[in-house]
RODO-2510 file (C-alpha; in nm, 4 decimals, decimal comma):
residues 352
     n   res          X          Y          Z
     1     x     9,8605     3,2113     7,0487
     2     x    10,1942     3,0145     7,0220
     3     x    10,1806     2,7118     6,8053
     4     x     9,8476     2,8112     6,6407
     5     x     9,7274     2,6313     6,3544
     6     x     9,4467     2,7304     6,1232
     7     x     9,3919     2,4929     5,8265
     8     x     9,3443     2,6609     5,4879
     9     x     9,0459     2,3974     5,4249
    10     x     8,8759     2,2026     5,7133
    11     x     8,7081     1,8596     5,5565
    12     x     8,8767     1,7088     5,9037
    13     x     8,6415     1,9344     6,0597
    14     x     8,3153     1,8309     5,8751
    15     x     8,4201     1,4895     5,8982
    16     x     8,4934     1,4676     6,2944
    17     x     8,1153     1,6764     6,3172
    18     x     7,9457     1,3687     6,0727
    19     x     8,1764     1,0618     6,1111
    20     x     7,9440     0,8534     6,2260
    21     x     7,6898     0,9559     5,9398
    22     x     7,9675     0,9124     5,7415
    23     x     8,0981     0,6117     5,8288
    24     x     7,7995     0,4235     5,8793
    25     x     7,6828     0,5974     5,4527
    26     x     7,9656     0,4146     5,3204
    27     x     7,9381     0,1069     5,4692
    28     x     7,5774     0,0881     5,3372
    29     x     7,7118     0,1354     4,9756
    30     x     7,9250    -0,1391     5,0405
    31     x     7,7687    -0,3770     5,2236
    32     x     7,4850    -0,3335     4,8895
    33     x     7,7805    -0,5319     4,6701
    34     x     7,7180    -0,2151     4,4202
    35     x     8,0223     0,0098     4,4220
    36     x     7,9580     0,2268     4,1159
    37     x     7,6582     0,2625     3,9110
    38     x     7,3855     0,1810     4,1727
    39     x     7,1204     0,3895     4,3332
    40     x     7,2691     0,5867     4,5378
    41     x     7,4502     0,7628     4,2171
    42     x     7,0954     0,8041     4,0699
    43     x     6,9862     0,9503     4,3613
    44     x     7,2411     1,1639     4,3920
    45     x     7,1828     1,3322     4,0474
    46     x     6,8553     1,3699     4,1005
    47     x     6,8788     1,5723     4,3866
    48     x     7,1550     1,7994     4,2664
    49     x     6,9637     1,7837     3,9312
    50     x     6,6496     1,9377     4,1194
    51     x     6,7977     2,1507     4,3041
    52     x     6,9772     2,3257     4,0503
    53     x     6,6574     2,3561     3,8049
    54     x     6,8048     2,1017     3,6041
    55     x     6,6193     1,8156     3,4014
    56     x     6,9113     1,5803     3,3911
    57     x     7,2470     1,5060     3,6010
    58     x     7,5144     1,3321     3,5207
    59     x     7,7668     1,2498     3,7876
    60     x     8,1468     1,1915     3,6503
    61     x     8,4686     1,1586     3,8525
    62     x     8,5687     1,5336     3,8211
    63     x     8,4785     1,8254     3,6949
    64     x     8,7718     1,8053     3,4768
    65     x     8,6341     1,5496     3,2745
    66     x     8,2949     1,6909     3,3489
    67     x     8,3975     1,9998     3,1298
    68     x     8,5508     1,7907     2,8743
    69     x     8,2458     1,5672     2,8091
    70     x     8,0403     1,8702     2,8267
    71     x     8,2145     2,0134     2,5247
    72     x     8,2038     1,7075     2,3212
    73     x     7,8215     1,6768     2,4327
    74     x     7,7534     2,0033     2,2183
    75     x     7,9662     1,9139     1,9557
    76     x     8,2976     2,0689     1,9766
    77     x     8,6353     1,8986     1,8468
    78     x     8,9152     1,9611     1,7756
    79     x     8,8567     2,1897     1,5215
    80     x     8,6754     2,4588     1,7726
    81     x     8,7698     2,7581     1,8826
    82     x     8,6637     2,8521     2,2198
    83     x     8,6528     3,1468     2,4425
    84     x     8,7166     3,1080     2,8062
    85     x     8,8444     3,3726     3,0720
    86     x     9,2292     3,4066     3,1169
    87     x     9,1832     3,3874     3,4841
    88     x     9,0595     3,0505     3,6583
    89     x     9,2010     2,6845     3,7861
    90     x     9,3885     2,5478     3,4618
    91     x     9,1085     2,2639     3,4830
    92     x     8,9046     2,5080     3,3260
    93     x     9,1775     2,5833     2,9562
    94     x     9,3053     2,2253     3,0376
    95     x     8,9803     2,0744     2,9489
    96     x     8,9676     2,2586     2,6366
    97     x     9,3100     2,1520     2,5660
    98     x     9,2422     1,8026     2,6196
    99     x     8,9796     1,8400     2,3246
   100     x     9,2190     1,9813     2,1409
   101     x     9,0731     2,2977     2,0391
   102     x     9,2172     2,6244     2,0184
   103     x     9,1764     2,8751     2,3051
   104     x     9,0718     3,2452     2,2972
   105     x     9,1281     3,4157     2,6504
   106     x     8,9673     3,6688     2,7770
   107     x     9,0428     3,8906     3,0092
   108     x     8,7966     3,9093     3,3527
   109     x     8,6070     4,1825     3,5066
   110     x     8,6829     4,3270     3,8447
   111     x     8,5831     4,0343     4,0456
   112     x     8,7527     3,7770     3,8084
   113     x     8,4530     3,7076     3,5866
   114     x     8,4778     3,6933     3,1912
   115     x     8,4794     4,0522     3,0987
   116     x     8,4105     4,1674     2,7291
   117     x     8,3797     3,9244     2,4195
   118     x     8,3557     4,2254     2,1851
   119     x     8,7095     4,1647     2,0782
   120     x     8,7139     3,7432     2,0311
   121     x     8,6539     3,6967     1,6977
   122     x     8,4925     3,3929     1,5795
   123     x     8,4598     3,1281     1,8071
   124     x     8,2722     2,7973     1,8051
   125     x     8,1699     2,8079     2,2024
   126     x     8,2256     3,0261     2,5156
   127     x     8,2935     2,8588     2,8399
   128     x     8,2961     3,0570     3,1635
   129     x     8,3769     3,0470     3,5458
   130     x     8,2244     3,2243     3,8476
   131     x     8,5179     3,2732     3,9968
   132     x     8,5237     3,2471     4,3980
   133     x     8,1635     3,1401     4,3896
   134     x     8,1295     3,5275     4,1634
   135     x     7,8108     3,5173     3,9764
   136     x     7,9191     3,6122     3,5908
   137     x     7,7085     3,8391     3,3800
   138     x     7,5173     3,5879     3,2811
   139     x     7,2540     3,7686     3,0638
   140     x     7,5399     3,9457     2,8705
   141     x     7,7371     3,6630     2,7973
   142     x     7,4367     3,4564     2,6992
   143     x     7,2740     3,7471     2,4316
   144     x     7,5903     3,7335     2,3231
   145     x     7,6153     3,3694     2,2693
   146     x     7,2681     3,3859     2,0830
   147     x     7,3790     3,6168     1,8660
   148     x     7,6389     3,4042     1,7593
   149     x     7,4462     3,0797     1,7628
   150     x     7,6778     2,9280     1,9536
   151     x     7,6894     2,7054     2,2900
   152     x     7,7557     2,8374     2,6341
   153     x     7,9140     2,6361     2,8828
   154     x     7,9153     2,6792     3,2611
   155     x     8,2013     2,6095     3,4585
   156     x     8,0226     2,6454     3,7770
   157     x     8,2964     2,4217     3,9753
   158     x     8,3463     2,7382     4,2512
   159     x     7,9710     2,8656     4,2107
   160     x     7,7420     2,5707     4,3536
   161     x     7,4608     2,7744     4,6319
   162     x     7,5167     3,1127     4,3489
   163     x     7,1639     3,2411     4,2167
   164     x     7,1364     3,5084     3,9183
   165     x     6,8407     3,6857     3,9252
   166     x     6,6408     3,3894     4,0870
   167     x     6,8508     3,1221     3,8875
   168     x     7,1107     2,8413     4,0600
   169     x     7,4080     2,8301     3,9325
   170     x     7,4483     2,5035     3,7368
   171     x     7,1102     2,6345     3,5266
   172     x     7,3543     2,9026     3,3591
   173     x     7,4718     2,7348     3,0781
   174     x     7,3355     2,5274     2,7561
   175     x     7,5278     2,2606     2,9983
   176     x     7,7078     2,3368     3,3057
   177     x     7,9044     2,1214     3,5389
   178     x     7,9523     2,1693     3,9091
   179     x     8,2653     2,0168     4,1333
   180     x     8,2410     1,8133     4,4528
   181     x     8,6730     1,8709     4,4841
   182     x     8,7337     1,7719     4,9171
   183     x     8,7565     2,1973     4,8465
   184     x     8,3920     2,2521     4,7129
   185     x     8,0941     2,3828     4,9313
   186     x     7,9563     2,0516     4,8746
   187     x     8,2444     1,8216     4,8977
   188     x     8,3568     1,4348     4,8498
   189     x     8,6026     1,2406     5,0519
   190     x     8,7694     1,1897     4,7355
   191     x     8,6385     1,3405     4,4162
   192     x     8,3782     1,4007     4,1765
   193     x     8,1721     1,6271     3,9657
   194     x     7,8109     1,6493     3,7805
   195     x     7,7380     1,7956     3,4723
   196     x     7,3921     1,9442     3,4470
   197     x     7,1819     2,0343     3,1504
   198     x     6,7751     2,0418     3,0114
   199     x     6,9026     1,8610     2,6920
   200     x     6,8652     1,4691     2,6451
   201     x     7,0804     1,4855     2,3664
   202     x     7,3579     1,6069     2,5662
   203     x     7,2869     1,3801     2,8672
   204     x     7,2636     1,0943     2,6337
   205     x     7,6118     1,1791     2,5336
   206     x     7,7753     1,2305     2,8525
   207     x     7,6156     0,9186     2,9736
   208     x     7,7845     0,7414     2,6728
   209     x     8,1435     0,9300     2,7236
   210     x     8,1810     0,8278     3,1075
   211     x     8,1485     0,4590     3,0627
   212     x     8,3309     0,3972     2,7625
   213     x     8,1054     0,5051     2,4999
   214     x     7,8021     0,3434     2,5820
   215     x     7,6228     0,0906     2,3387
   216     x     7,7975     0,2754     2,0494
   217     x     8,0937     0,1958     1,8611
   218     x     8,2541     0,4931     1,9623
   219     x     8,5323     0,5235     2,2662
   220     x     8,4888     0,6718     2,5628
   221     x     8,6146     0,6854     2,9599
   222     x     8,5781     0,5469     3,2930
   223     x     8,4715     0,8357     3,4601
   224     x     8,2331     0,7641     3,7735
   225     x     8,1360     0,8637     4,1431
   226     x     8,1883     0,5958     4,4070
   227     x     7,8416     0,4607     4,5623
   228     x     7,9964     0,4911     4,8748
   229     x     8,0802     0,8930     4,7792
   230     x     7,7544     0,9190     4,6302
   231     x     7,5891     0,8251     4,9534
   232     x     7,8110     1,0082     5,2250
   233     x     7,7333     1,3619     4,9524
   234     x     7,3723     1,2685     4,9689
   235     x     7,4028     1,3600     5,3516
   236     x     7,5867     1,6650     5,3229
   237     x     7,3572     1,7655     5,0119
   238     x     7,0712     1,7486     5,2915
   239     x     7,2861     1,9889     5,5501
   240     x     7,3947     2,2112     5,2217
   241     x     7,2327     2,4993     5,3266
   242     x     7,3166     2,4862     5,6786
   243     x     7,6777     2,5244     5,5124
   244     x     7,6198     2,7868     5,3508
   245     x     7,4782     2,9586     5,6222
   246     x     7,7702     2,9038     5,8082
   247     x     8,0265     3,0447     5,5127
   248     x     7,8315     3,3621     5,4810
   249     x     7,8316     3,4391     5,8489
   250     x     8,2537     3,3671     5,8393
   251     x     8,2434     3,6142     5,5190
   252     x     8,0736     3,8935     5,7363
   253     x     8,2943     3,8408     5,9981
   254     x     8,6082     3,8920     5,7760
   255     x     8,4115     4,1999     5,6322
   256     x     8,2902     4,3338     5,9239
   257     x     8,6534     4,3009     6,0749
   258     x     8,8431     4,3828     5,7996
   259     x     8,6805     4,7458     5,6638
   260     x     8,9624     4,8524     5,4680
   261     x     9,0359     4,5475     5,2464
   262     x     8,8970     4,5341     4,9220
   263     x     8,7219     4,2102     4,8995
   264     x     8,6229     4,0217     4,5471
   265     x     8,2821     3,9634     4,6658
   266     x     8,0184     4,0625     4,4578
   267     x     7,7041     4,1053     4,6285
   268     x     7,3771     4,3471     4,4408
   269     x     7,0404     4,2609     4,4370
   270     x     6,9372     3,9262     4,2784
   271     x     7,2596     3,8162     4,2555
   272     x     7,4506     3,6259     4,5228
   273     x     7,7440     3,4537     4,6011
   274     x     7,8099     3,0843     4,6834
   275     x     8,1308     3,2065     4,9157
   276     x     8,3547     2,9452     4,8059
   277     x     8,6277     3,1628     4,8319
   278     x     8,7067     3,4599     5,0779
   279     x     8,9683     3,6459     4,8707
   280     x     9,0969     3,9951     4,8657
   281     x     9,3246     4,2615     4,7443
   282     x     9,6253     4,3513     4,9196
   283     x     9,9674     4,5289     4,8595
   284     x    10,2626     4,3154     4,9773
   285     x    10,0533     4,0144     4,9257
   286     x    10,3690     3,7765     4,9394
   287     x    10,5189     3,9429     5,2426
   288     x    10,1528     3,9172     5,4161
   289     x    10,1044     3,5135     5,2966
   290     x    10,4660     3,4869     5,4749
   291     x    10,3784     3,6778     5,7696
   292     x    10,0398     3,4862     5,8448
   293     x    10,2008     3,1642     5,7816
   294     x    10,4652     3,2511     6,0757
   295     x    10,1792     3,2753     6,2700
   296     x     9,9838     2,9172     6,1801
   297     x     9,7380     3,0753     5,9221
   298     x     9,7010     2,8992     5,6230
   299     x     9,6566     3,0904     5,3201
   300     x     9,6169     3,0777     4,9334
   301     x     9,6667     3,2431     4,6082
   302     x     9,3827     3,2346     4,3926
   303     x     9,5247     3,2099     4,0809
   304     x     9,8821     3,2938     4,0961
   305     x     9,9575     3,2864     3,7480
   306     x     9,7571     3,2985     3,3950
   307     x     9,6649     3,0135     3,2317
   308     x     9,9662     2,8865     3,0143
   309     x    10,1579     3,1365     3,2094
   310     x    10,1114     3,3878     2,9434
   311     x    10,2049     3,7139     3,1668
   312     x    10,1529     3,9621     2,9080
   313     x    10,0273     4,3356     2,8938
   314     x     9,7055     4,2259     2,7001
   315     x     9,4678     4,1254     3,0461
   316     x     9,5384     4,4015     3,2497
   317     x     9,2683     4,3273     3,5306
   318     x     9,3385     3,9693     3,5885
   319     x     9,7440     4,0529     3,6025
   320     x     9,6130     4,2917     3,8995
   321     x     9,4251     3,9982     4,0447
   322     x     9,7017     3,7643     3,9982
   323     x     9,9427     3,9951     4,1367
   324     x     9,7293     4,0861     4,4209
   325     x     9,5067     3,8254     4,5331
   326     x     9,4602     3,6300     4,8853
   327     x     9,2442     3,3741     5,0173
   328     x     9,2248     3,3426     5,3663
   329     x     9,0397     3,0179     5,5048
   330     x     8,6393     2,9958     5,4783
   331     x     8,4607     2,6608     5,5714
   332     x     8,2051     2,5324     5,7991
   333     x     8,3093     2,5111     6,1446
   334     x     8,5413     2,7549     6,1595
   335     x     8,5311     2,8779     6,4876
   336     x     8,4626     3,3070     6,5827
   337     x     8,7758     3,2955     6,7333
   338     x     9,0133     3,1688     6,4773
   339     x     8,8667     3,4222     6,2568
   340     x     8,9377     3,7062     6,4929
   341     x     9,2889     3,5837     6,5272
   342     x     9,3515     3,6205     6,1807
   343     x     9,1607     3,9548     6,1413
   344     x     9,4103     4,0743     6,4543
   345     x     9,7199     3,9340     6,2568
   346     x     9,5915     4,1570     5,9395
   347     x     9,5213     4,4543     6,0961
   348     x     9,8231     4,4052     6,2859
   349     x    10,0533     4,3362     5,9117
   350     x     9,9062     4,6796     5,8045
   351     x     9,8921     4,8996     6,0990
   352     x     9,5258     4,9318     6,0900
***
């Protein structure tokens, strides 16, 4: 397969299978005169709102700042202290830092979920990730959240199309914000991110924080999604589960092909992932991300270093990740073949 070229994401793909959809979704939003704050938006967040269990959505123009406002919505500053795994996308410590607030890490579990909080001290607030669409402990980490009367906050960014014991991700969390990243299961031709939550309070707030502060005499931000991405996600909301359909069977295939890698995929009854990301452990990771680039596979490294880059001894099982972690590509309309062809490379890498 000289010249091969497999694409590490494929929105080109999902566009050139809806661009008419697409096309003609945008130019409605336009031709309305309505570019941001219309109904499309509000129909948008009620959908993703619903389907996630929630009473309230807010949409905001990433999940960046849909982390951030979360935070402020239940009252952290810059006085907080806040617990958050030491293994995720720096959006998730570089909101905190943004805030201001000081940063406990924690190291993860073996699929790169936050592991134990016995050790954190006090702490105003926990935030944590499902990493690779993961499903996090949720009951532990909310007990022990209770029993510190504190807030938990759900960085569900990789996790949108996760349940927990018959719950969506985006419901795991006093607030919780999802990602629509070009990346995301559900993604934007640009960017964007909702934060969910049951609480008017906190929707009130986060209302308030992404236009500027609202009526109040507070200051806040500009933080918005597009009508015209608002109305092109409302499609792909509708085909969301076709999706996801379509990443699980490209999962099994890898699995199915690949029997002697050990895959971060956790899978046990009730609790399922959103296969965001198809990652694995390997020895001679870099040599095998070289080798599979030679041969036009895109890969990735999901996360190659800590967060602040602080390599120490003290999070043993997310330096393992970190040091041993691949993701190979996993999207709609990737095609059996292309799959195959990088199962064959694999095998071929390790003499299998």
């Amino acid at each position: 397969m000289s010249g091969y070229k497999i694409r590490f994401n494929g929105l080109d793909r999902l566009y050139n299978a809806y661009w008419w959809r697409l096309t003609r979704r945008a130019k409605q939003a336009w031709q309305t005169g309505i570019v941001v704050e219309g109904e499309y938006l509000k129909q948008f967040e009620v959908k993703v709102a619903n389907r996630a269990l929630r009473k309230f959505g807010i949409g905001v123009g990433s999940a960046t700042d849909g982390l951030y406002f979360a935070m402020r919505a239940v009252g952290l500053d810059n006085t907080s202290t806040i617990a958050c795994p030491v293994l995720s996308f720096k959006a998730t410590a570089g909101a905190i830092k943004r805030l201001g607030a000081k940063i406990v890490y924690v190291d993860v579990d073996e699929f790169g979920s936050l592991g134990s909080l016995k050790d954190v001290g006090k702490i105003d607030a926990v935030v944590y990730v499902h990493l690779y669409g993961n499903p996090a402990d949720y009951r532990r980490i909310k007990e022990f959240c209770i029993s510190q009367n504190i807030p938990l906050i759900e960085d569900a960014a990789q996790s949108q199309g996760s349940w927990y014991h018959g719950l969506p991700s985006g419901k795991l969390g006093d607030i919780s914000v999802y990602s629509f990243a070009p990346s995301k299961n559900l993604p934007c031709f640009g960017t964007g991110g909702m934060v969910l939550t049951d609480s008017l309070k906190f929707y009130e707030k986060v209302k308030d924080l992404r236009k500027h502060g609202g009526n109040n005499l507070s200051y806040g931000y500009n933080s918005f999604i597009s009508e015209d991405h608002a109305n092109q996600m409302l499609l792909l909301l509708d085909k969301f589960d076709k999706f996801q359909t379509m990443r699980e069977k490209i999962y099994k295939r890898y699995q199915k092909k690949l029997t002697k890698l050990n895959f971060l995929h956790k899978q046990e009854q009730s609790v399922f992932n959103s296969y965001h990301k198809c990652v694995f452990l390997c020895s001679d990771r870099d040599k095998l991300q070289i080798f599979l680039k030679n041969a036009g596979i895109e890969t990735a490294t999901h996360y190659s270093y800590l967060l602040d880059n602080e390599v120490t001894n003290h999070y043993p099982v997310a330096e393992t990740i970190q040091a041993q972690c691949l993701s190979l590509p996993i999207y709609p309309f990737l095609k059996d073949e292309e799959v195959d062809y990088i199962c064959d490379k694999i095998n071929y890498f390790y003499g299998f």
